[in-house]
C-alpha positions as CSV (number, residue, x, y, z in Angstrom):
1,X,47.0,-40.8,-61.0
2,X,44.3,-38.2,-61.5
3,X,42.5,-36.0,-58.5
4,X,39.5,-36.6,-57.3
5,X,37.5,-35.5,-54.3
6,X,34.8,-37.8,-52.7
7,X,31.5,-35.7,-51.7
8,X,28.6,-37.7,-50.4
9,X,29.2,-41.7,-52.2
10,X,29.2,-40.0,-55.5
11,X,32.7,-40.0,-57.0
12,X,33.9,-37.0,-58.9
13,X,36.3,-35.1,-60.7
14,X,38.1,-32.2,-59.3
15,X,37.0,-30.1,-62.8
16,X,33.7,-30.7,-61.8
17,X,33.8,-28.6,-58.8
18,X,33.8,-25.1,-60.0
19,X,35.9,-23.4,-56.8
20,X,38.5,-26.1,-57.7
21,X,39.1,-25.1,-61.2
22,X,42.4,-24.6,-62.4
23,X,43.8,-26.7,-58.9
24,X,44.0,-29.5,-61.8
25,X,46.5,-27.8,-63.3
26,X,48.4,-26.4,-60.5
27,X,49.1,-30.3,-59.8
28,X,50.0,-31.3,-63.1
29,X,53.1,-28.4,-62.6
30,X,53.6,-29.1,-59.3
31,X,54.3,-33.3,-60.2
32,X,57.5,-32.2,-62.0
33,X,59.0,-31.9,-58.6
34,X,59.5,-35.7,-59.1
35,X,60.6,-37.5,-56.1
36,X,61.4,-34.1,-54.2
37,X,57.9,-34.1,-53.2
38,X,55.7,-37.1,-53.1
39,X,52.4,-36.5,-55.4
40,X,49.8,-37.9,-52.8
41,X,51.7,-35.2,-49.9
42,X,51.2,-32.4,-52.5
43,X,47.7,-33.2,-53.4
44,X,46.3,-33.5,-50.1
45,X,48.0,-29.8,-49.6
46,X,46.0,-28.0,-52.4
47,X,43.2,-29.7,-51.0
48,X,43.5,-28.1,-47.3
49,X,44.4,-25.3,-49.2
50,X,41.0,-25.3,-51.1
51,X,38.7,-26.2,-48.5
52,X,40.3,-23.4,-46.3
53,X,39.5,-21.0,-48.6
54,X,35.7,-22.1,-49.0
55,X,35.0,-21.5,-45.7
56,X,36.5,-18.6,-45.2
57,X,34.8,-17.1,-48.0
58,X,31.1,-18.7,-46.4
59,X,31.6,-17.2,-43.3
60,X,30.7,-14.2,-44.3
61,X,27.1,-15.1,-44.3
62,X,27.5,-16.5,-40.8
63,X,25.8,-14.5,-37.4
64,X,27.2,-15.0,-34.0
65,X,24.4,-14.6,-31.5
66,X,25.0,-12.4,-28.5
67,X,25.0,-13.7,-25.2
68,X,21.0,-13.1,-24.2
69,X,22.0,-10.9,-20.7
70,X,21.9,-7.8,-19.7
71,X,22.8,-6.0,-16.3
72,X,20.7,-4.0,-13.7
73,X,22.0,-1.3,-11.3
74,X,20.0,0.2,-8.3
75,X,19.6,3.4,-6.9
76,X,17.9,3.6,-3.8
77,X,16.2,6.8,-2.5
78,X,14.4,7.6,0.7
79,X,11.2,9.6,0.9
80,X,10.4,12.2,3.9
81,X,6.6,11.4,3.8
82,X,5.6,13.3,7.3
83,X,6.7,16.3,9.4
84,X,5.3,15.7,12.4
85,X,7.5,12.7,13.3
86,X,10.9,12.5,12.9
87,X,12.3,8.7,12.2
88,X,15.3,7.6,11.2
89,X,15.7,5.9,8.0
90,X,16.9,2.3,7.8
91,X,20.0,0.8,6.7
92,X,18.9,0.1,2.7
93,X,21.6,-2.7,2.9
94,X,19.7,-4.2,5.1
95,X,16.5,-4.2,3.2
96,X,15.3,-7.6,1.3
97,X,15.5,-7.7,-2.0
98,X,13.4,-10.3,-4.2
99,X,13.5,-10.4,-8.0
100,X,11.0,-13.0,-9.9
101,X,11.0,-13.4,-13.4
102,X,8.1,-13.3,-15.9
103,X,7.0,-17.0,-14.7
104,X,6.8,-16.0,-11.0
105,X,10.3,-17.9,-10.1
106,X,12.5,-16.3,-7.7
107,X,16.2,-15.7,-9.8
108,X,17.5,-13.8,-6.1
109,X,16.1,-13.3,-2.3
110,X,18.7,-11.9,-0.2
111,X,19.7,-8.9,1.5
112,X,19.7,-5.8,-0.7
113,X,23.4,-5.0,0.5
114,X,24.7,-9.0,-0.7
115,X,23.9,-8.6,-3.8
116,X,26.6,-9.1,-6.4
117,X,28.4,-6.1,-7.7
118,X,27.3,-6.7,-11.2
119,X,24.1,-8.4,-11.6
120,X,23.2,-10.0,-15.2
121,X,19.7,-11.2,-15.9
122,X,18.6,-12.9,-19.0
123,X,16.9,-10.7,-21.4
124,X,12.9,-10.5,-19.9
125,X,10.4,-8.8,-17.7
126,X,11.1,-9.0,-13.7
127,X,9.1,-7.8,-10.5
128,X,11.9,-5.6,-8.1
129,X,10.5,-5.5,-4.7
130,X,12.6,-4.2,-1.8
131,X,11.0,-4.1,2.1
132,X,12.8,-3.0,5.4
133,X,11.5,-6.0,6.9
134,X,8.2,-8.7,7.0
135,X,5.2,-7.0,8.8
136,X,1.9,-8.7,9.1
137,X,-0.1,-8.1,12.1
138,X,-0.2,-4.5,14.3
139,X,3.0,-4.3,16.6
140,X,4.8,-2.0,18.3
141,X,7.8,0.2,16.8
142,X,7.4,-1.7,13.5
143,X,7.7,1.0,10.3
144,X,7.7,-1.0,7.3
145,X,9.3,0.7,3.8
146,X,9.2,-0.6,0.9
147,X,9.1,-0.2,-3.1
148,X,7.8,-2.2,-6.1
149,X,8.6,-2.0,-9.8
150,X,8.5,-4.0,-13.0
151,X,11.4,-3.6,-15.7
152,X,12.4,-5.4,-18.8
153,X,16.3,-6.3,-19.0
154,X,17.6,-6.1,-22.6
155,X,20.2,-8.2,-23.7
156,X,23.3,-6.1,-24.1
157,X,22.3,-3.2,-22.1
158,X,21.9,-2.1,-18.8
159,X,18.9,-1.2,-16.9
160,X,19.5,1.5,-14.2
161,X,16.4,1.2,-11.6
162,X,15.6,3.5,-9.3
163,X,14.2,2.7,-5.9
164,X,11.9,4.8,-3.3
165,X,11.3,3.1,-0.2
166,X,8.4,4.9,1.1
167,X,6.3,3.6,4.6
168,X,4.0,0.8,3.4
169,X,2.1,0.8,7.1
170,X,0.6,3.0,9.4
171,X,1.2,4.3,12.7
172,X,-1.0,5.1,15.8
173,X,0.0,6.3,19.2
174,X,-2.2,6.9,22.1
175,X,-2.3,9.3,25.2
176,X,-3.9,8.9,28.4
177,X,-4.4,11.4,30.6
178,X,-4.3,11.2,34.6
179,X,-8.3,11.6,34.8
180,X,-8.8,9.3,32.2
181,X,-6.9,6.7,33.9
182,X,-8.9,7.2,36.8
183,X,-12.2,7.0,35.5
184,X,-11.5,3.7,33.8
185,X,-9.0,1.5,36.2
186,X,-10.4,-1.7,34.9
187,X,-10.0,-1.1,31.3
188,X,-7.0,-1.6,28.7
189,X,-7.0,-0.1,24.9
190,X,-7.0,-2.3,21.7
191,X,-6.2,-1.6,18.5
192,X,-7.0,-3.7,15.5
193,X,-7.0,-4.1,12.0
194,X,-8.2,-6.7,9.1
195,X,-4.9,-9.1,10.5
196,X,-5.0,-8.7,14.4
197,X,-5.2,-6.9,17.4
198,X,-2.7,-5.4,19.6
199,X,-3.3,-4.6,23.3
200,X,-2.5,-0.8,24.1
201,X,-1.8,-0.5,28.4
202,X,-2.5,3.2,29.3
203,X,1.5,3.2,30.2
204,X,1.9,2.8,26.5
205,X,3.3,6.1,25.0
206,X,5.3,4.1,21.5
207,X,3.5,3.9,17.8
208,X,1.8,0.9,17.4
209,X,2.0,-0.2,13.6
210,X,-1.1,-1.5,11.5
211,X,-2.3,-2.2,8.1
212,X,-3.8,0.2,5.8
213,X,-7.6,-0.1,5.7
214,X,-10.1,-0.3,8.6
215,X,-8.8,0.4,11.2
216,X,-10.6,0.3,15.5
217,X,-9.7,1.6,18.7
218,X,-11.3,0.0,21.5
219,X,-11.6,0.2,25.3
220,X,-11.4,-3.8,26.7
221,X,-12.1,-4.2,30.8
222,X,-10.0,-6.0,32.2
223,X,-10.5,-9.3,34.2
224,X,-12.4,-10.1,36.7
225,X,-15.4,-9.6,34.1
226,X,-17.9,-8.9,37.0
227,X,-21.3,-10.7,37.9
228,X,-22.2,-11.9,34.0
229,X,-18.4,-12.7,33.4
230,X,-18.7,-11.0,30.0
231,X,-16.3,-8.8,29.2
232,X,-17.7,-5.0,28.5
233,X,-15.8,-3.7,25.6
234,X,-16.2,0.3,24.3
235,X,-15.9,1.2,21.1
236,X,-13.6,4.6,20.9
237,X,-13.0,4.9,16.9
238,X,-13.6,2.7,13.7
239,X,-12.5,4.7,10.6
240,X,-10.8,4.1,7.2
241,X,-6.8,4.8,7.0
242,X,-4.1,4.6,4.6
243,X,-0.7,3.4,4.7
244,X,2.2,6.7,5.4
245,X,-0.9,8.1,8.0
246,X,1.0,9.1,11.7
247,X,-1.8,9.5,13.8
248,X,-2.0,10.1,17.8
249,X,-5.0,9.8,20.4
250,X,-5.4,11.9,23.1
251,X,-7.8,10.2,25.6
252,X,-8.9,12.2,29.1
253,X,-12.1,12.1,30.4
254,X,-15.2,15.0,30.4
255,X,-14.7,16.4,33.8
256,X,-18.4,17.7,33.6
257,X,-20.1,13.9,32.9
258,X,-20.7,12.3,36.0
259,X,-23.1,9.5,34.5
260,X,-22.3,5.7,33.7
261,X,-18.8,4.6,33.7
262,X,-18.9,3.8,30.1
263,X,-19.3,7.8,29.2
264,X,-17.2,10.9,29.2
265,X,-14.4,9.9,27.0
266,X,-13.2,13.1,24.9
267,X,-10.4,12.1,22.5
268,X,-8.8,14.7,20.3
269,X,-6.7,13.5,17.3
270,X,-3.9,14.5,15.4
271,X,-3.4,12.9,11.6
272,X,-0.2,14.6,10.6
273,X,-0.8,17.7,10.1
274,X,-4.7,17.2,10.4
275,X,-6.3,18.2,14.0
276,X,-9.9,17.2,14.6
277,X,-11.7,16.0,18.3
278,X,-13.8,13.0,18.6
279,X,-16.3,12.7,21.5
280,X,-17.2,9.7,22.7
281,X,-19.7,8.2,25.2
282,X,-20.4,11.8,26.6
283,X,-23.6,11.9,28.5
284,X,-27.2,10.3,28.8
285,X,-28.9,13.0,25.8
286,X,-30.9,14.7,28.7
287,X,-28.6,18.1,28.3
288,X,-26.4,19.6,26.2
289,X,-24.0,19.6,28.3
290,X,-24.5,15.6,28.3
291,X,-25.4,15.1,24.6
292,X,-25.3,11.6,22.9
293,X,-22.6,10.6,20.7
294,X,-23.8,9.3,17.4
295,X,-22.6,6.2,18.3
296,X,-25.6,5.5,21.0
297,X,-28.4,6.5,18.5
298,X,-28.2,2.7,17.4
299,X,-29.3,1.9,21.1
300,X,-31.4,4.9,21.7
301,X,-34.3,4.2,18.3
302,X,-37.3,6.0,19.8
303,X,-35.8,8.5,22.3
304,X,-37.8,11.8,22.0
305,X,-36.5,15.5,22.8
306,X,-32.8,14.0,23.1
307,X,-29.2,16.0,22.5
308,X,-26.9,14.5,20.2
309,X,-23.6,15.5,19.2
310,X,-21.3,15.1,16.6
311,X,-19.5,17.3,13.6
312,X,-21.3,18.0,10.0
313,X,-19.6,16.1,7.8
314,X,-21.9,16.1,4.7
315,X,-25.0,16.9,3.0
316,X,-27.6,16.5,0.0
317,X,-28.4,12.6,1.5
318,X,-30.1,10.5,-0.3
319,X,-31.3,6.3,0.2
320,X,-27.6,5.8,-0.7
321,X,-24.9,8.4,-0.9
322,X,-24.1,11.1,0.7
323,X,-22.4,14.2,-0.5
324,X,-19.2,15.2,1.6
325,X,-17.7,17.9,0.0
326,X,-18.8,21.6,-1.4
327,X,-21.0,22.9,-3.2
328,X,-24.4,21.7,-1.3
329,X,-28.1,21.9,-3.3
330,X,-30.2,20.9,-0.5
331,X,-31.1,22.5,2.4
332,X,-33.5,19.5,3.9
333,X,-30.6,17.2,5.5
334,X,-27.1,17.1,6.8
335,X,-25.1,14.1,7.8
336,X,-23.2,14.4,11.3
337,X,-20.7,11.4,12.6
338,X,-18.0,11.5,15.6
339,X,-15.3,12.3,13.5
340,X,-14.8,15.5,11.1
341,X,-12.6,13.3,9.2
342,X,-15.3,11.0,8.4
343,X,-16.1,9.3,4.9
344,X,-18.1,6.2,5.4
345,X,-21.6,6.8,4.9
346,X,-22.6,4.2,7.2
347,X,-20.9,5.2,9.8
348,X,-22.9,8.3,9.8
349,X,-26.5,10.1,11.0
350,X,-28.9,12.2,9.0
351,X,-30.1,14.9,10.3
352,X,-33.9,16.4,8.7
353,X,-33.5,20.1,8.8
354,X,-37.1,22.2,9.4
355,X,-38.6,24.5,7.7
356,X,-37.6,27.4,10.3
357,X,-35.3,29.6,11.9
358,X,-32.7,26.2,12.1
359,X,-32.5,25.6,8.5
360,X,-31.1,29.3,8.6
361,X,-28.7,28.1,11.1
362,X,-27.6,24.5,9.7
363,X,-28.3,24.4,5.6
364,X,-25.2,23.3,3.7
365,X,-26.2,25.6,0.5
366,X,-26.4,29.1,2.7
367,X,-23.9,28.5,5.2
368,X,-21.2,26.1,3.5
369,X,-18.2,27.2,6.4
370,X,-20.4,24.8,8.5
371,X,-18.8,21.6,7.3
372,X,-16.4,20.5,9.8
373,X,-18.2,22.1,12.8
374,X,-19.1,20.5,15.6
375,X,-22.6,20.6,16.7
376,X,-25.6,20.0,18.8
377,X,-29.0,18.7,17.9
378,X,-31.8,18.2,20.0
379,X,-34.7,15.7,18.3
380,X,-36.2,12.3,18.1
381,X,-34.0,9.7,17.0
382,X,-35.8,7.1,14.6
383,X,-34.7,3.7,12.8
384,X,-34.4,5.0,9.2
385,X,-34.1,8.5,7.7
386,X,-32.7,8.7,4.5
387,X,-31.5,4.6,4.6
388,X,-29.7,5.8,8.2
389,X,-30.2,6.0,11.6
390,X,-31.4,9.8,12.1
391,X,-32.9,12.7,14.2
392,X,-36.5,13.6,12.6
393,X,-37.7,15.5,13.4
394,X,-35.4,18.3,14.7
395,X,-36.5,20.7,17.6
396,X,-33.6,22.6,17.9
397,X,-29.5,22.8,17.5
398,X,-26.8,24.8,18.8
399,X,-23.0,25.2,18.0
């Protein structure tokens, strides 16, 4: 019987097949066995035999592809952002902790401490974020911290990221004091951001949490409304903050102002480790001692010979900017608004400085150490100096 080996339909030889030279042979000695050893039993051996050894030898050319995960491992850190308020830092295990994928789909959403002790990702890019809990709209006693990041797993290694929670919100707390309170009994504060309000009662004394950006203090009466039942509402503060600011109100009422019920409120503020006063609704503009805030020029267009006062914040206007820091080249105008602090140039008043003894006195360019100050300016107040509500011209000023 002579060997042959079936490959595909086409029958052939086992000489043909050049690994299985010289098996022809090997079976021609191994048949003089005779009967100890069937011929068909000790073909099919050299056969497995063969073929063993083929693939062996091929799979040398062979690659195993590695599992495509890798691992991740936290470290979470905590940030001291403020000194002037002492908070205790939350529980990180009990932050959420949310990881999406380079399509947008959630791969985990659980508590920061449930997480598993080794946690493999496929190979890819993912968005970490970590948050101390959901806040949306101002409330009380609500820090929020929180941390972002973007990281690429590898397959076969692991990625060690390192997390900062840092405070995402804001805080403000306000401060009544006993005059204040007794000058406006039918009034409650509210605060208020882009996503809500909050009430503030003047028994208040906790941080109320808001959302970085604009943010507004008001002064709401309370019902009954009175004879036009329309609620009178008193703006306090409007101005831009940023998320990590602490800041606190101090409300009492100028004991000297004796006018409308709606005037008199001095408020000093703390940001941090920033101090600055606002004034607010102080008098009628007939004294000094009763000066308009900038906020009632807007109703006052046209008053002649009144006081005004507010803190320079600003010089070198134009139609549309205003320059608010050092070094000044003109010394025609200065911007004044409520706040030291302030940065919005329409929430600001120009101010047209004379040719005299007061541009001496105010000019940015000769007497720089006068940003920040407060002052008071006694003029006309007009529509539009400068693309803003403004005192031109100017008969006199005082600091």
């Amino acid at each position: 019987m002579k060997g042959k080996l079936l490959l595909g339909k086409k029958e052939r030889s086992l000489n043909d097949e050049p690994f299985l030279k010289g098996f022809t042979g090997t079976l021609s000695s191994f048949s003089s066995l005779g009967a100890r050893i069937p011929l068909l039993t000790l073909f099919m051996g050299i056969i497995f035999i063969a073929l063993y050894s083929f693939f062996l030898s091929s799979c040398r050319g062979l690659t195993f592809e590695e599992e495509n995960t890798g691992e991740i491992k936290f470290v979470f850190n905590k940030r001291v952002d403020t000194k002037s308020v002492v908070r205790e830092f939350p529980d990180s295990n009990k932050f959420m902790l949310t990881i999406k994928n380079s399509s947008g789909t959630v791969v985990y959403n659980d508590l920061y401490g449930n997480r598993p002790s080794k946690m493999e990702l496929n190979a890819g890019s993912y968005e970490i974020s970590v948050v101390s809990r959901v806040f949306a709209k101002p409330e009380f006693d609500a820090p929020c911290y929180g941390d972002n990041k973007t990281v690429v797993v590898k397959a076969g290694e692991v990625c060690v990221i390192s997390l900062t929670a840092v405070q995402t919100n804001l805080g403000v707390r306000l401060t009544f004091t006993t005059d204040f309170i007794k000058k406006f009994p039918g009034y409650t504060a509210e605060l208020a951001d882009t996503a809500g309000k909050l009430t503030y009662p003047f028994t208040e004394n906790r941080f109320a949490y808001l959302n970085p950006g604009p943010v507004t203090l008001n002064l709401l009466e309370l019902p009954p409304y009175g004879e036009n039942s329309v609620p009178v509402t008193i703006p306090i503060i409007s101005r831009e903050m940023s998320q990590k600011d602490m800041l606190t109100v101090n409300l009492h009422a100028n004991p000297s102002d004796t006018s409308s019920a709606t005037s008199g409120i001095i408020i000093d503020t703390t940001a941090r480790w920033l101090f600055e006063q606002i004034v607010v609704g102080a008098g009628d503009g007939k004294s000094q001692g009763t000066a308009f805030n900038t906020a009632q020029l807007s109703s006052n267009i046209g008053a002649k010979g009144v006081w005004v006062t507010g803190y320079i914040v600003g010089g070198d206007l134009t139609s549309t900017a205003i320059s608010f820091t050092t070094p000044f080249t003109k010394e025609t105008n200065l911007a004044i608004a409520s706040s030291a602090s302030e940065r919005v140039r329409t929430n600001c008043i120009s101010v047209s400085i004379p040719n005299n003894e007061l541009r001496d006195l105010l000019n940015l360019c000769a007497n720089p150490g006068n940003l920040g100050k407060r002052v008071y300016i006694q003029g006309t107040v007009v529509a539009s100096y400068l693309g803003l509500i403004g005192l031109n011209p100017v008969t006199d000023a005082q600091f």
